[in-house]
C-alpha positions in Angstrom: -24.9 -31.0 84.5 -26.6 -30.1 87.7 -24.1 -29.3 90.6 -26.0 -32.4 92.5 -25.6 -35.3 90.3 -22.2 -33.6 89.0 -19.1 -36.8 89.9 -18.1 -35.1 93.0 -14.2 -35.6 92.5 -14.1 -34.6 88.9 -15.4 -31.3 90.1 -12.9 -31.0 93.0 -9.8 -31.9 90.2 -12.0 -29.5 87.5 -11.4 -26.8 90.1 -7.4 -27.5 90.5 -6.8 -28.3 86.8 -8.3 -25.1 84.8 -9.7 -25.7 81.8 -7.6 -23.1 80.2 -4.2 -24.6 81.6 -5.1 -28.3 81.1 -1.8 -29.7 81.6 -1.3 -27.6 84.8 -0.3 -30.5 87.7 -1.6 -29.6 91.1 1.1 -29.2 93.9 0.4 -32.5 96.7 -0.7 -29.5 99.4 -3.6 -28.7 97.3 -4.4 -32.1 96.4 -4.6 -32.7 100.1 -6.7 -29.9 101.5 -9.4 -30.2 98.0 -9.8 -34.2 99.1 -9.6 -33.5 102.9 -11.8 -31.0 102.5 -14.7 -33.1 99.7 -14.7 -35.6 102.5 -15.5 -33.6 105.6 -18.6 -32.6 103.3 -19.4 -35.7 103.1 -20.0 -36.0 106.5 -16.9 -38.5 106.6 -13.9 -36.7 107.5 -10.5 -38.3 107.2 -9.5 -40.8 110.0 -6.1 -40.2 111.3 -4.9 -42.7 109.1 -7.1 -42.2 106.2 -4.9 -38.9 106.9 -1.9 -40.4 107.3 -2.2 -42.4 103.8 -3.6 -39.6 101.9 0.5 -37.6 102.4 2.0 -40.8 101.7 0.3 -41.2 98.8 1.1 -38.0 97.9 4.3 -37.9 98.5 5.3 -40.8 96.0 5.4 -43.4 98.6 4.1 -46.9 98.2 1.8 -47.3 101.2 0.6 -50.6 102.9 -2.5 -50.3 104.8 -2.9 -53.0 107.2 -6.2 -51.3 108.9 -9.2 -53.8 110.6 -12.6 -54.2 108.4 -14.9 -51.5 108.1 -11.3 -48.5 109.5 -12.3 -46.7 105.8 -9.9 -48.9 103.7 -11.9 -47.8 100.8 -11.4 -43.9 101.4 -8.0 -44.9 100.9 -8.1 -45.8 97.4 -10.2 -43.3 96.6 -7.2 -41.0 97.8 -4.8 -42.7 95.7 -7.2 -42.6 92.6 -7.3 -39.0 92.5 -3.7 -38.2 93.2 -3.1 -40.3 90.4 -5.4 -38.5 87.8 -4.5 -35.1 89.5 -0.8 -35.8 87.7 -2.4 -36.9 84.6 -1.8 -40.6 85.3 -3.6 -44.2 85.0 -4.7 -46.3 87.8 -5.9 -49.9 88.4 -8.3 -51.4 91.2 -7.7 -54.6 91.6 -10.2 -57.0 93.2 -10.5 -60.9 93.9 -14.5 -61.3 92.4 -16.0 -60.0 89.7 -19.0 -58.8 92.3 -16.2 -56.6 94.5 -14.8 -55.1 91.0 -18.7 -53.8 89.2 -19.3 -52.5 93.3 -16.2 -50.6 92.9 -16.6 -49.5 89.6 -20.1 -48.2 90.1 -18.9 -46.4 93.1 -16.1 -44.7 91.2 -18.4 -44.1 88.4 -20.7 -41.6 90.7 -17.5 -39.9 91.8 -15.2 -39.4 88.8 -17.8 -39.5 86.1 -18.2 -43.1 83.5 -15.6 -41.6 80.7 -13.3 -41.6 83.6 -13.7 -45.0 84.8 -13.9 -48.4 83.2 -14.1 -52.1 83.9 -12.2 -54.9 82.3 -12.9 -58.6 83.9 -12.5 -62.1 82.5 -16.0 -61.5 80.1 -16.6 -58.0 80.3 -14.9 -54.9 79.4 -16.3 -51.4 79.7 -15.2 -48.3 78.5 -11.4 -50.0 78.5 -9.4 -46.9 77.5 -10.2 -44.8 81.0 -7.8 -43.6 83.2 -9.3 -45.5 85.9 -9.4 -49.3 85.6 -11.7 -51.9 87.9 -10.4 -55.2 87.2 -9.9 -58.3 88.5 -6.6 -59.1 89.6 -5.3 -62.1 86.9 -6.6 -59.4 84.4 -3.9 -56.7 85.8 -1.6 -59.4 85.9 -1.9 -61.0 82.7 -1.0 -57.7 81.6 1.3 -57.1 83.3 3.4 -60.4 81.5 2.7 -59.5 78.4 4.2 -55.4 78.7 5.7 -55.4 81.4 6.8 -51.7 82.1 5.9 -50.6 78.9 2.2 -51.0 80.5 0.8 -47.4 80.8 0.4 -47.3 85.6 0.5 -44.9 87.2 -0.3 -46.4 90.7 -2.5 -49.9 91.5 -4.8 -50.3 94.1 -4.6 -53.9 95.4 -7.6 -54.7 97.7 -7.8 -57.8 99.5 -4.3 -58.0 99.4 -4.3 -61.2 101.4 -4.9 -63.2 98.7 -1.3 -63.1 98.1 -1.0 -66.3 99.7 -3.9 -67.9 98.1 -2.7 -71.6 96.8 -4.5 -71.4 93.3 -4.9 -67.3 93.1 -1.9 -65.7 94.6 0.4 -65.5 91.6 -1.8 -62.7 90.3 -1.1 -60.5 93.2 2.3 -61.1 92.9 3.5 -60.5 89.7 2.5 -57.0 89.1 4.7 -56.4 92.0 7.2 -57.8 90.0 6.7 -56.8 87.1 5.6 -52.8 87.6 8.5 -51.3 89.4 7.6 -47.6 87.8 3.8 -47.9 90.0 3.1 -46.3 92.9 1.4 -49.8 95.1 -1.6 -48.8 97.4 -1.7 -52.6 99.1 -5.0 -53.1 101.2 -6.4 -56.0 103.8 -7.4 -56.0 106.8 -5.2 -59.3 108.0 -2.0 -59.1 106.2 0.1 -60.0 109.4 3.6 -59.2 109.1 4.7 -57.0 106.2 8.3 -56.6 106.9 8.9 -58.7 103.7 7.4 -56.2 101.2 8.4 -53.2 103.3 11.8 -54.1 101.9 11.2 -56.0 98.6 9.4 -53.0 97.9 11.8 -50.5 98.7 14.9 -52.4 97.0 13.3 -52.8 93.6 11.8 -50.0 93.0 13.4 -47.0 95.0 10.2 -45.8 96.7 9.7 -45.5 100.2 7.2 -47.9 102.0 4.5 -46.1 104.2 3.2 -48.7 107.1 -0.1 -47.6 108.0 -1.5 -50.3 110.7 -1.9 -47.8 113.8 -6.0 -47.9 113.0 -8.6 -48.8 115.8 -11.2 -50.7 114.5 -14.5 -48.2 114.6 -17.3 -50.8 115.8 -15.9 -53.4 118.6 -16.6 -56.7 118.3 -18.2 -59.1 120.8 -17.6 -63.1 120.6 -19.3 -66.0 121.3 -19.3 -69.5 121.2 -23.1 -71.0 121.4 -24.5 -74.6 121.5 -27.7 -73.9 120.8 -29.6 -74.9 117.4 -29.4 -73.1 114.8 -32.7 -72.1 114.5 -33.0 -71.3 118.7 -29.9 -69.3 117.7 -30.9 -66.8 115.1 -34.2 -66.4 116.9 -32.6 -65.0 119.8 -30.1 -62.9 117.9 -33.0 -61.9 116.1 -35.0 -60.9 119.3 -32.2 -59.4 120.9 -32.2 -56.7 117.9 -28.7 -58.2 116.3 -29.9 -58.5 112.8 -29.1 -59.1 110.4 -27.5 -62.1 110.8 -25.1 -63.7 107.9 -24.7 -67.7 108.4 -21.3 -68.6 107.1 -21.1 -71.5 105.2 -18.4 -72.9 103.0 -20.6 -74.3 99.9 -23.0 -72.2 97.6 -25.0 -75.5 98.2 -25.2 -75.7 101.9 -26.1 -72.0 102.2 -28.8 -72.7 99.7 -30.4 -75.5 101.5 -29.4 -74.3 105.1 -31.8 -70.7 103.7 -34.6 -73.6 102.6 -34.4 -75.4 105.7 -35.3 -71.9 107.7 -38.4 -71.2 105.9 -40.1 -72.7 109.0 -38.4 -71.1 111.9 -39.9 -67.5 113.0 -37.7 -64.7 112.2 -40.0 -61.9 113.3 -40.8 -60.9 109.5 -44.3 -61.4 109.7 -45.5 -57.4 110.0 -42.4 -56.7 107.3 -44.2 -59.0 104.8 -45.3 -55.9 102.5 -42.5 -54.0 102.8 -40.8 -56.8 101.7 -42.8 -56.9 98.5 -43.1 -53.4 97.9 -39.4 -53.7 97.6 -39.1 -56.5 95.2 -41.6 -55.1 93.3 -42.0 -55.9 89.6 -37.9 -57.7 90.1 -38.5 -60.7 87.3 -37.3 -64.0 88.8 -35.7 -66.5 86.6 -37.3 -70.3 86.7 -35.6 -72.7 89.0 -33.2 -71.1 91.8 -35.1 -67.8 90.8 -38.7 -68.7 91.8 -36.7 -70.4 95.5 -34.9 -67.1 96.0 -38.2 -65.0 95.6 -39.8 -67.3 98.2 -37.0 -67.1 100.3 -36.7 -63.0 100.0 -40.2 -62.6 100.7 -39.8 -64.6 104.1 -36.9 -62.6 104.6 -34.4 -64.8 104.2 -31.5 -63.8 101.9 -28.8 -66.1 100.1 -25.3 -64.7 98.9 -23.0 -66.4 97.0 -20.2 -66.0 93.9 -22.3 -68.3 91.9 -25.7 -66.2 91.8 -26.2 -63.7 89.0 -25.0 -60.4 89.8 -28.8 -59.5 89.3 -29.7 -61.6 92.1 -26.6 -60.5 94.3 -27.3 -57.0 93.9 -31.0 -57.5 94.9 -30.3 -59.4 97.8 -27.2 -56.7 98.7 -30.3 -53.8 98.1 -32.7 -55.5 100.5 -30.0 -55.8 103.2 -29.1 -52.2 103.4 -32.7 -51.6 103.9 -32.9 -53.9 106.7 -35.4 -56.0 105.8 -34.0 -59.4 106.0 -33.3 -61.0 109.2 -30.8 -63.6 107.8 -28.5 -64.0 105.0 -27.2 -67.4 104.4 -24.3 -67.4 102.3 -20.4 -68.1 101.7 -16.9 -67.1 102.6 -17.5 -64.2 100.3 -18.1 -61.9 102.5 -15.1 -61.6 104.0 -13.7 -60.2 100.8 -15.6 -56.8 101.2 -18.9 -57.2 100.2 -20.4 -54.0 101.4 -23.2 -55.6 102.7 -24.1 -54.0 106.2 -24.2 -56.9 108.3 -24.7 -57.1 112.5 -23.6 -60.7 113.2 -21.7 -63.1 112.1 -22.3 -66.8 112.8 -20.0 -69.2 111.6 -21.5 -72.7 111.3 -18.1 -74.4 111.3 -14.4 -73.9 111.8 -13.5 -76.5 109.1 -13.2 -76.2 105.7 -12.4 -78.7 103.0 -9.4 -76.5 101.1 -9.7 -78.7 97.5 -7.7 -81.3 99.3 -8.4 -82.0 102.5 -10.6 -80.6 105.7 -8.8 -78.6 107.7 -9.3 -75.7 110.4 -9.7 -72.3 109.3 -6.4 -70.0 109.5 -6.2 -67.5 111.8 -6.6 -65.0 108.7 -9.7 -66.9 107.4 -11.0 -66.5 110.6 -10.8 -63.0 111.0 -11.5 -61.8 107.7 -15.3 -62.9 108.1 -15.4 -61.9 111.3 -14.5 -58.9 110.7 -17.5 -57.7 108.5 -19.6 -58.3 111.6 -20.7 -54.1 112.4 -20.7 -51.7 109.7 -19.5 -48.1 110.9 -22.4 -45.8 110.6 -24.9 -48.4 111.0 -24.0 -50.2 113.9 -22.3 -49.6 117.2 -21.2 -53.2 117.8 -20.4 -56.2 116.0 -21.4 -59.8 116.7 -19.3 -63.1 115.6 -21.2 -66.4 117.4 -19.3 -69.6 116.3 -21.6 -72.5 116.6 -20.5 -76.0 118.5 -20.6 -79.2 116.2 -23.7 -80.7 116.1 -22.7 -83.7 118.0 -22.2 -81.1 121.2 -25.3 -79.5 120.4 -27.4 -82.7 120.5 -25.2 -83.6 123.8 -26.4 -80.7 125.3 -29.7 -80.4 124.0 -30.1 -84.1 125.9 -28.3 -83.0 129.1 -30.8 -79.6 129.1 -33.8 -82.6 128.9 -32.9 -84.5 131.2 -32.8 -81.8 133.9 -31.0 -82.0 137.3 -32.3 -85.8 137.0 -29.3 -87.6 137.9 -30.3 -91.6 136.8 -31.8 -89.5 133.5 -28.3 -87.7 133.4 -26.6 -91.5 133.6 -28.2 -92.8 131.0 -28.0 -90.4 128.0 -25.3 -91.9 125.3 -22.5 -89.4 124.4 -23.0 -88.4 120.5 -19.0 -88.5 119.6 -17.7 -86.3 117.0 -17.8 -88.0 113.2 -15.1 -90.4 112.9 -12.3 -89.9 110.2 -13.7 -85.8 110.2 -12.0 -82.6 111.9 -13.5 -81.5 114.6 -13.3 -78.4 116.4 -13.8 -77.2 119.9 -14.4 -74.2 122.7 -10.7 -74.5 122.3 -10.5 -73.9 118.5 -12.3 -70.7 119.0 -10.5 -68.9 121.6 -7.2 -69.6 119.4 -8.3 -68.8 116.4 -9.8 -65.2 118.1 -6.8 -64.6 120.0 -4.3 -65.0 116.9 -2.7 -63.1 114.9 -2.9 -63.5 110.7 -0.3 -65.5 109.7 2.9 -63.9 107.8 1.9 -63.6 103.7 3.8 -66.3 101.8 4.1 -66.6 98.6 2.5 -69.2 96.4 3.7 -68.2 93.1 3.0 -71.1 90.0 4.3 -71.0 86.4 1.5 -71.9 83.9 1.2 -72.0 80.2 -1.4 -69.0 80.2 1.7 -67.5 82.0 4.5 -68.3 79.4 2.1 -67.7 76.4 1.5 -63.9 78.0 5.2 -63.4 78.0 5.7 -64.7 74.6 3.8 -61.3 73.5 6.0 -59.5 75.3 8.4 -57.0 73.1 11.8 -57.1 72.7 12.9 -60.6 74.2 10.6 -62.4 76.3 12.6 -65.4 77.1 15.2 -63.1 78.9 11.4 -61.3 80.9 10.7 -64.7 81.7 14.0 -65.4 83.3 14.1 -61.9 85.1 10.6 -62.5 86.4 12.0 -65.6 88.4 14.9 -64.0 89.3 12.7 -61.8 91.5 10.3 -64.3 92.9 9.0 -63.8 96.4 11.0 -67.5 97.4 14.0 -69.1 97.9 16.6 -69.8 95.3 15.7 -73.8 95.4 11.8 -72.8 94.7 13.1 -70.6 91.8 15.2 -73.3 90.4 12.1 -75.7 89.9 9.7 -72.7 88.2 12.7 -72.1 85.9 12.8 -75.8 85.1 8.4 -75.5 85.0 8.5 -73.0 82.6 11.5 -74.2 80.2 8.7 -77.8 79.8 6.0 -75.8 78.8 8.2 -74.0 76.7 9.2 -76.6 74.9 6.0 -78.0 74.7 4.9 -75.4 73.0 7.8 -75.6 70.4 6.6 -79.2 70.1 3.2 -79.0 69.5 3.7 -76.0 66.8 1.7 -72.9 69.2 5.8 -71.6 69.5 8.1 -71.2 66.9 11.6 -69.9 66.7 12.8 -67.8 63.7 16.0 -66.2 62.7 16.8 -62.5 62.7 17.1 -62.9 58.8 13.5 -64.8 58.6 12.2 -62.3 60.6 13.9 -59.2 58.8 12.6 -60.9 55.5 9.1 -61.1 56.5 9.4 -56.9 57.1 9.0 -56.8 60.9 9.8 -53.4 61.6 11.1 -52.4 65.5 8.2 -52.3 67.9 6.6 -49.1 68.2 7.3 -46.7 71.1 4.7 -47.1 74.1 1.3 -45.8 74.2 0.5 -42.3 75.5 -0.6 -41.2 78.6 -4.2 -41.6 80.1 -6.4 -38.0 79.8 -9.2 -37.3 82.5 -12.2 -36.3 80.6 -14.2 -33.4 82.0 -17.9 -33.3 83.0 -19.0 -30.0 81.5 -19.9 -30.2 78.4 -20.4 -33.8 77.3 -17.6 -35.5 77.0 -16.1 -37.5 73.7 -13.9 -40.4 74.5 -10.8 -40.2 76.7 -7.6 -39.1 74.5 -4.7 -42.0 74.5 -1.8 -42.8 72.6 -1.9 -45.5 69.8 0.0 -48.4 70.7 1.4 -48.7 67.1 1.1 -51.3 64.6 4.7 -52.2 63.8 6.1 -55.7 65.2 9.9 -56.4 66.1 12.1 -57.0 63.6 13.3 -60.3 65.9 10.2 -62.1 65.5 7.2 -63.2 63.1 3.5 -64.5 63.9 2.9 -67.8 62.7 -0.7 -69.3 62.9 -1.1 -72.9 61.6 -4.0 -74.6 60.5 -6.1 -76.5 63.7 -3.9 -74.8 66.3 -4.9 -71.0 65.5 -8.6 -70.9 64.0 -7.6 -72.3 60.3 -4.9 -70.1 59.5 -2.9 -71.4 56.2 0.8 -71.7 57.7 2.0 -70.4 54.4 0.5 -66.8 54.5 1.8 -63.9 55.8 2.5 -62.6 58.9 -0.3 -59.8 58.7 -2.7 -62.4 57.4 -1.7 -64.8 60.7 -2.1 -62.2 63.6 -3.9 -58.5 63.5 -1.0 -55.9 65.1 -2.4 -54.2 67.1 -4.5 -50.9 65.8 -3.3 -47.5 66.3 -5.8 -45.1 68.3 -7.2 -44.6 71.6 -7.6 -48.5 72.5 -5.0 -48.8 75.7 -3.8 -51.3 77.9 -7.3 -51.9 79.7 -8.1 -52.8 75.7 -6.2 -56.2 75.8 -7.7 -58.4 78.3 -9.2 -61.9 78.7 -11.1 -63.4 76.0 -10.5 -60.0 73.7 -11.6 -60.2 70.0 -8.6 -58.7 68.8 -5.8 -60.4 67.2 -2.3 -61.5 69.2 0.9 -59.7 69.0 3.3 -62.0 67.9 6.3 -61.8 70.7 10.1 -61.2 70.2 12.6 -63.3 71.0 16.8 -62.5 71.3 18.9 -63.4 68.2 15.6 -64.9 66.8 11.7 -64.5 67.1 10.0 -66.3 69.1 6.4 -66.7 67.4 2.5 -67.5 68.7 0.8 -69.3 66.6 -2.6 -68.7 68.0 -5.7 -66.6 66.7 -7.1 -64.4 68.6 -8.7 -65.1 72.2 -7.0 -68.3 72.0 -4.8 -69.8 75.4 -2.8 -66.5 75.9 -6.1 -64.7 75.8 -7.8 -67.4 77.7 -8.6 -65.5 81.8 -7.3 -67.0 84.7 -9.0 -67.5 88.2 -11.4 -64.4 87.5 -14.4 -65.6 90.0 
């Protein structure tokens, strides 16, 4: 393979791990200086505290990096990637969207070389056996519950670590932390607040040290402003005054899509980029329906970014940014979760947002995270986050601007009032929300039957996992108490309705479960020179626990005759190089049956049925 197209960091480990001493283990120091040294020629040399987290990392600490938007956050994991294969170990990125986790898995793919690096999400799983795993997070999690540490980490990367504290989402960013104790935690987000919390949590459970790295200044400044002009007047000034491109916040895929329609008609100045803009589509194929509106849209330079668009579209629309030939972007919330799309201002069209409940303001958190993406380092030298008034205040002035210095004209305008029975927000809303700090993490941790039914497969007993696991909850001993009582329900609803069932240590014995097998060897990088064959891995053994037996019933399991045999119920789980990136949402394989105390404690459910069902994967 030519030097230039060689994965840049496999080399640099090539050259500290001989290939005639291929179980030699590089000393930190030269770790540090080959990855200080591969990014200086990269014409990115280490921040102080890209510095700062590289040693930590190295020195076996878990590290939180609290560092502003666009500080090098990813340089960081990159760091922790390679000190993790340099010691012959396996690592996880974890990532909120699927759209986050193939960008990051692409990007490691060019560095560390595809046998190195795969990609398990809630429908896709590539080359699941590497020692480098993009995922999303309910995928490491999910894992996580059902081998707790038995699962083959080394250290896990958890971007967007904000999301701890997500209502719906944030379990799955909290039980690896629970549940990993032997892996290294790289924790990343630009508005994490206080962190005292996991400083300590941290440091009691597992024994680590806890690096802090928040000393980072942000590397493109950020200028605010709150404007009352229309939106249209507003984008074509940013537009003139050389601030694009411009991404227009919204918090519905459908109001960014008709909000991108609705500017068709306004000038954005992309009249002489009209064939650039089609040499750069090219031959792309658009799809009927939302395709053939995007193509229009594109070729007028207006682009439109949300989770709900084919990762096609996104990634055309993503290309076309970088290249600077769209003046606008109208999209969602999204891209405050790292989208590396390089973007000069932000406008928000509203500080409201309806939550799945109710309307509310945005948090200070929420706030800042999509401000922050406003200025990309080494593309811009400011940022720009304009917050638009309400409309009602926009039409006010609008009619006040008419009406001139007219005084009987200024009399007689009526006052547009804000929507009644709707939050408003202000001048006032802005300035406090820019001015604040991101709220302290808390944690919003939920017992579900995915959740049980993942523990169930958990060898040895999984009833006592379960009651350790809420034991170390991130919340008081009342909020404990109620997700022991949740999960001891759907427990025994699952007992009821036949997917659970308990056996004896005799019935079990009789139906020849042997001991589980021993866990599954470690991870191997693969080499660049000469092609590689598939990345080496322990088998994770076929033998189930003696304690337990799988029990699959007709209807509940895919038509499994209750009266056959174990084997015949559930597939064990094959021998080989498969690893723990192999057992994810949706898999085809079949379910290890799960282990209970004095007796077994039994899913009867085929494969990819609710334990194999994902979980919040966007």
């Amino acid at each position: 393979m030519p030097a230039s197209t060689a994965p840049a960091l496999n080399v640099m480990l090539d050259a500290l791990i001989p290939a005639d001493d291929p179980e030699r283990v590089p000393e930190p120091e030269e770790v540090y200086l080959a990855f200080a040294e591969w990014a200086e020629s990269t014409g990115r040399p280490l921040y102080p505290h890209q510095d700062e987290a590289l040693s930590q990392i190295l020195s076996g600490r878990h590290v939180i990096a609290a560092t502003p938007t666009g500080s090098g956050k990813s340089m960081i994991a990159l760091a922790a990637h390679t000190a993790s294969l340099a010691r012959g170990g396996r690592s996880y990125y974890t990532a909120p969207l699927k759209a986050l986790v193939s960008e990051k898995f692409f990007e490691l793919v060019g560095l560390f070389g595809a046998d190195n690096v795969g990609m398990v999400t809630g429908d896709t799983s590539i080359n699941a056996a590497a020692p480098i795993i993009c995922c999303t997070a309910e995928i490491l999690a999910n894992q996580s519950l059902r081998e707790g540490e038995a699962l083959d980490v080394d250290t896990v990367v958890m971007d967007e670590f904000h999301y701890y504290a997500d209502p719906q989402r944030g379990w799955a960013w909290q039980v690896p932390l629970l549940e990993l104790p032997q892996a290294q935690m790289v924790l990343m987000s630009a508005t994490l607040g206080d962190v005292s919390f996991f400083v300590r949590d941290l440091r009691e459970r597992t024994g680590r040290e806890v690096a802090v790295v928040d000393d980072a200044v942000r590397p493109v400044p950020l200028e605010w402003e709150y404007a009352i002009e229309p939106i249209g007047d507003l984008l074509q000034r940013l537009v003139g005054q050389d601030k694009a491109p411009v991404y227009l916040v919204h918090f519905s895929q459908k109001e960014a899509v008709e909000r991108a329609s609705a500017l068709l008609s306004v000038d954005l100045g992309v009249k002489k980029r009209k064939e650039e803009l089609a040499a750069a589509i090219g031959d792309f194929r658009f799809g009927p329906g939302f395709g053939r509106t995007l193509s229009r849209l594109l070729r007028s330079g207006i682009g439109v970014h949300h989770a709900g668009m084919l990762p096609r579209y996104r990634r055309l629309v993503e290309r076309l940014a970088r290249t600077g030939l769209l003046s606008v972007i109208c999209g969602t919330d999204t891209l405050g979760v790292g989208i590396n799309v390089p973007i000069r201002s932000v406008v928000l069209t509203s500080l409201v947002k309806f939550d799945g409940a109710k309307e509310r303001h945005l948090t200070a958190r929420e706030f800042h995270q999509i401000a922050g993406r406003a200025g990309r380092a080494g593309f811009d030298t400011h940022g720009y986050v304009i917050v638009q008034a309400p409309e009602h205040v926009i039409e006010n002035a609008r009619a006040l601007a008419k009406a001139g210095d007219d005084p009987r004209k200024r009399r007689r305008i009526v006052r547009k009032q804000a929507p009644e029975g709707r939050v408003n927000w202000t001048d006032k809303t802005f300035e406090r929300l820019r001015d604040a700090a991101p709220e302290t993490l808390t944690s919003q941790f939920q017992v579900t039957t995915t959740m049980v039914l993942n523990l169930m497969e958990r060898d040895g007993d999984p009833v006592r996992a379960m009651a350790q696991l809420l034991e170390r909850v991130h919340e008081p001993e009342a909020a404990r108490r109620r997700h022991v009582r949740r999960a001891i329900e759907i427990y025994l609803s699952l007992r009821t309705a036949g997917v659970l069932e308990h056996v004896s240590s005799a019935q079990a014995a009789a139906d020849g479960r042997p001991p589980a097998a021993p866990g599954r060897g470690p991870a191997r990088r693969v080499r660049p020179e000469p092609a590689a064959g598939p990345v080496r891995a322990g088998g994770h053994g076929s033998a189930e626990s003696g304690l337990a037996r799988a029990h699959a019933r007709r209807g509940l399991g895919g038509g499994v005759d209750p009266g056959r045999s174990t084997a015949a119920a559930v597939r064990p789980a094959a021998a080989g190089p498969r690893r723990g990136g192999g057992r994810h949402e949706g898999r085809g394989d079949g379910l290890r049956g799960a282990h209970g105390g004095p007796g077994g404690h039994h899913l009867a459910t085929a494969a990819g049925g609710p334990a194999g069902s994902g979980a919040g994967d966007v």
